[in-house]
N, C-alpha and C positions, 0 to 999 in steps of 0.2 A: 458245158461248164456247170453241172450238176453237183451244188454245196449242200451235197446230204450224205447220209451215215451209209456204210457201207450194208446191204440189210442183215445180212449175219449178225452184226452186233446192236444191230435197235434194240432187242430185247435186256441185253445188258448196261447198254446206256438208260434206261428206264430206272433199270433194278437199280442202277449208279448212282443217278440223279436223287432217287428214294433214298437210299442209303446215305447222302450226302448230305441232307436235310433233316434226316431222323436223328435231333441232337436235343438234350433235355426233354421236356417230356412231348417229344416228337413234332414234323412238319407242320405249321401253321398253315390256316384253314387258306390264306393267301398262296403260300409257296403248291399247294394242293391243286390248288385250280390254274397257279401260271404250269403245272408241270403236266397236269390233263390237259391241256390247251396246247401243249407244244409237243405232246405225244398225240394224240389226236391227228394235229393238224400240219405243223413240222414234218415229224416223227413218220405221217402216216398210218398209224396205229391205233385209231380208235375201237379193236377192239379188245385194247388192252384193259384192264381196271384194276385200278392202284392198288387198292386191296386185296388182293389176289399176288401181288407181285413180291417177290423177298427181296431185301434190299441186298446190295454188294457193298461189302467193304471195299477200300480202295486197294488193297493188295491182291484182292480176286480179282478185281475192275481190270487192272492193271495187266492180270493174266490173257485176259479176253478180246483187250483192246490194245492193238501192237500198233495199227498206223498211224502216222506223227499226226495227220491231218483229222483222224475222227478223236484222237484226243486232245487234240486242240480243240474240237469244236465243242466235246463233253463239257472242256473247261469253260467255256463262253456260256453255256446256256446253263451250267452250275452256277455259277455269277448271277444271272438272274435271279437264280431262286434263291440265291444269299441277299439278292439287294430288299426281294419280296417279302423279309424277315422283320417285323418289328415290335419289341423293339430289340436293336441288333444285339447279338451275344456272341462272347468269345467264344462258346464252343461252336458256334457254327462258322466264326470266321476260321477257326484250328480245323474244321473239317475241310474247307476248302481249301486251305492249305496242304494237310495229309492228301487229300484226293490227287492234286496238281504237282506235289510232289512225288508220288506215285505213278502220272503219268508222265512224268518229266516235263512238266510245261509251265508256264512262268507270264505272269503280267502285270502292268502297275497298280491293279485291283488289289493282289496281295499287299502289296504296300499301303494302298488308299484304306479297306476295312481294317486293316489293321489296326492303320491310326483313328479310326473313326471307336471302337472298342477301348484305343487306350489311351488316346487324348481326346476325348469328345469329337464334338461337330464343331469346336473353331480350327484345334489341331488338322483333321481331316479335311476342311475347308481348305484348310494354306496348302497340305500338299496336293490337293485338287486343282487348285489355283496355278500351282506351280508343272502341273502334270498339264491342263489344259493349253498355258502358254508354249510349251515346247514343242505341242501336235500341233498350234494352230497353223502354221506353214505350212503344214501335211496337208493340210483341211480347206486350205484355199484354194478357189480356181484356178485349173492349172496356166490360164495365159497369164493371169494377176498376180503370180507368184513373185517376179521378179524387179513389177512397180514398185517405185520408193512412194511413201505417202505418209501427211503426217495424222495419224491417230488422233490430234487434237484440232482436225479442219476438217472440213465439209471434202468428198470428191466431187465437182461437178463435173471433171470429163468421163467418171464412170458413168455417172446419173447421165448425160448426153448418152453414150453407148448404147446406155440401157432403155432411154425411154426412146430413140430411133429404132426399136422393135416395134411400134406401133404402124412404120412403114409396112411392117413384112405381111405376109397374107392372113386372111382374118384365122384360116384352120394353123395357123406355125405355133413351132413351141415357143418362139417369142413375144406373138400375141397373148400364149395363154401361162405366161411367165408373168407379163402385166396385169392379165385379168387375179391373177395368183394376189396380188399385192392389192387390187381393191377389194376381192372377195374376203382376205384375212385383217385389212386394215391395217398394215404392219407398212413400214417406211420403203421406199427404195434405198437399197443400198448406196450409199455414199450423199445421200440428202444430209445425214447426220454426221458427226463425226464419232467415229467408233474405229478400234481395233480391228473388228470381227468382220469388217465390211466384203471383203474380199472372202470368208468363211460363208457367209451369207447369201453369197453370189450361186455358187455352188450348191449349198444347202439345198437353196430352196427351187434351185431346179431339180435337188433329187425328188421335192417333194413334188412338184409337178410333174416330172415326168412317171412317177411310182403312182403319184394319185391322192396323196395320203396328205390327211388338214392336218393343221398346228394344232389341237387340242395335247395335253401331256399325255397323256395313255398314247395317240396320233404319231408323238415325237417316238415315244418307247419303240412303239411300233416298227416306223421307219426306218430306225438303227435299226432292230431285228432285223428288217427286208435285207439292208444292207448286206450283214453281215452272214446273210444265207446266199445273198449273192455272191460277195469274196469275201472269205473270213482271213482277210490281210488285216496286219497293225493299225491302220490308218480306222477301216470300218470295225472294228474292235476298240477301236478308243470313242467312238460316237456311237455305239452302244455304252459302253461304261460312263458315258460323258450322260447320255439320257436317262441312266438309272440312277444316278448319282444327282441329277437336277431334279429329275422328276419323280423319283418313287424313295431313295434311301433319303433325300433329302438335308443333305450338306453341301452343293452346291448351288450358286447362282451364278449365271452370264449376268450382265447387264440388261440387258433385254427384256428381262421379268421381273417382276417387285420382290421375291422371296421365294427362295426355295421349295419344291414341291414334295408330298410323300405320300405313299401307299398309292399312288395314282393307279394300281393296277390293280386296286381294290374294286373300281367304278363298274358299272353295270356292263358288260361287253367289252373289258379292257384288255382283260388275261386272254381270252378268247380271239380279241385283235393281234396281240402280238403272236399267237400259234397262227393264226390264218395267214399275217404278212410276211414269217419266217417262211413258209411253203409258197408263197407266190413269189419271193425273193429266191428259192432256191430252180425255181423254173427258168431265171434270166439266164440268156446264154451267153453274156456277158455282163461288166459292170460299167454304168453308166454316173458314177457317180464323181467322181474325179475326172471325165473328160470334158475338150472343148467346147462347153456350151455354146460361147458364140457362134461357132464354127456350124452348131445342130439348129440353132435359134430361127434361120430361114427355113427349114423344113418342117414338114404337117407334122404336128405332134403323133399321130397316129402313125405315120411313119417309123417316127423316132422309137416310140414304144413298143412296134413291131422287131426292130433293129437291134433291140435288145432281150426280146423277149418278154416285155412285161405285160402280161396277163391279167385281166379285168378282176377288179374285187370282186365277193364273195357277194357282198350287197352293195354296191355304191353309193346307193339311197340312207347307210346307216348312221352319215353326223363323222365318221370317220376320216370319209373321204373326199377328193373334189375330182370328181372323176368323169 
């Protein structure tokens, strides 16, 4: 299940990417380093260099790159480097538009920067707001999907569910699902009353089972992994959802005091999301919508094996919990 570019056209997805960003007086020193990061390490290509490379319009782009699935994924990782932009500008949301329209592909990002260009960060907020509420079903644990619950109580027979992993063996992914929540300090699901509870469920066994901490650069990341592993609707909207919390910075979950931005400016951040795209596109399949219960009693290591996921680059780097 290998979510990468066919190699005939890396070269043109580079040149794409460049050209997609070269808008006013050219790529910001941010979008530079997230697009060397993800050629490099994504990509494969580190012995490409940027400057050296000519950009593609998107009508040439358009010639070079014929399958629906590597221009799809041209347009996810364009996204990036439009959310890496600040402060945002309409020509660069008009290119990623031309680009996407050129390769005929389509996602509610268009809609979201738009509004963020031309009704500020509260305009783009609501229809963030309104974008996030209609994935979150998607995004929920698939056994949890069909519990009624109320948003304004506590669940205590998840909280049961969830802290009876403490039975399971000390190496299971449900022991280290629990060790997850005292290492990060963050609630058990369903202790609180929240919407997202059943999002959360999920979540954060991608993050356990991927490796990868809650820092925001961490989160970026993660989505990357995802979406290198299935670049389906579902892990495309929690990339969009992680750049838009944590780097363009117009939304917030409840879960954080205030919206985040440039996060991918930080020391090793651009560089985490190229490393977790390429360890995401090794999984031979995706582990992030399935029955974690059901995985909860077996070795994590197991589990990790079972889908293919691959040791970070450094474990030891603040990134990971691995």
């Amino acid at each position: 299940m290998a979510q990468t570019f066919d190699p005939a056209v890396t070269d043109a997805v580079v040149a794409g990417l460049l050209g997609g960003i070269d808008v006013e007086d050219g790529p910001s020193v941010e979008q530079l380093a997230v697009l060397r990061a993800l050629t490099s390490h994504y990509l494969g290509r580190p012995d490409i260099t940027l400057t050296d490379v000519t950009p593609l319009g998107p009508t040439d782009l358009a010639g070079l790159i014929t399958d629906p699935k590597d221009r799809r994924r041209f347009h996810h990782l364009h996204v990036a480097l439009e959310a890496a932009r600040h402060p945002q500008v309409p020509a660069q949301v008009a290119a990623v538009e031309r680009y996407a329209s050129a390769l005929e592909v389509a996602g509610p990002d268009l809609v979201l920067f738009r509004s963020l260009v031309e009704q500020g960060v509260k305009g783009a907020a609501t229809d963030y707001r309104r974008f996030s509420q209609a994935m979150l079903p998607r995004r929920a644990e698939p056994s949890l999907v069909l519990d009624a619950f109320d948003p304004e109580a506590p669940e205590p027979e998840l909280v049961a569910r969830l802290e009876a992993f403490d039975e399971l063996p000390a190496d299971s992914l449900g022991q280290a699902y629990l060790r997850f929540y005292e290492r990060t300090g963050l609630e058990l699901p369903g202790r609180d009353p929240a919407r997202m509870n059943h999002f959360y469920m999920a979540h954060d066994m991608t993050h356990v089972i991927a490796g990868v901490a809650t820092s925001a650069p961490a989160e970026i990341a993660l989505s990357g992994f995802m979406v290198a592993m299935d670049d389906n609707d579902v892990n495309f909207s929690a990339l969009l959802a992680s750049l838009i919390i944590h780097e363009a910075g117009f939304g917030r979950p409840t879960s954080i005091s205030q919206a985040e931005s440039e996060s991918l400016t930080r020391p090793g951040a651009a560089e985490l999301l190229g490393q977790e795209m390429a360890r995401g596109a090794q999984c031979t399949s995706d582990f992030s919508l399935v029955d974690h219960f059901a995985l909860a009693p077996l070795p994590l290591s197991h589990v990790r094996a079972q889908f293919g996921v691959v040791a970070p680059d450094d474990p030891d780097d603040g990134f990971h919990l691995w």
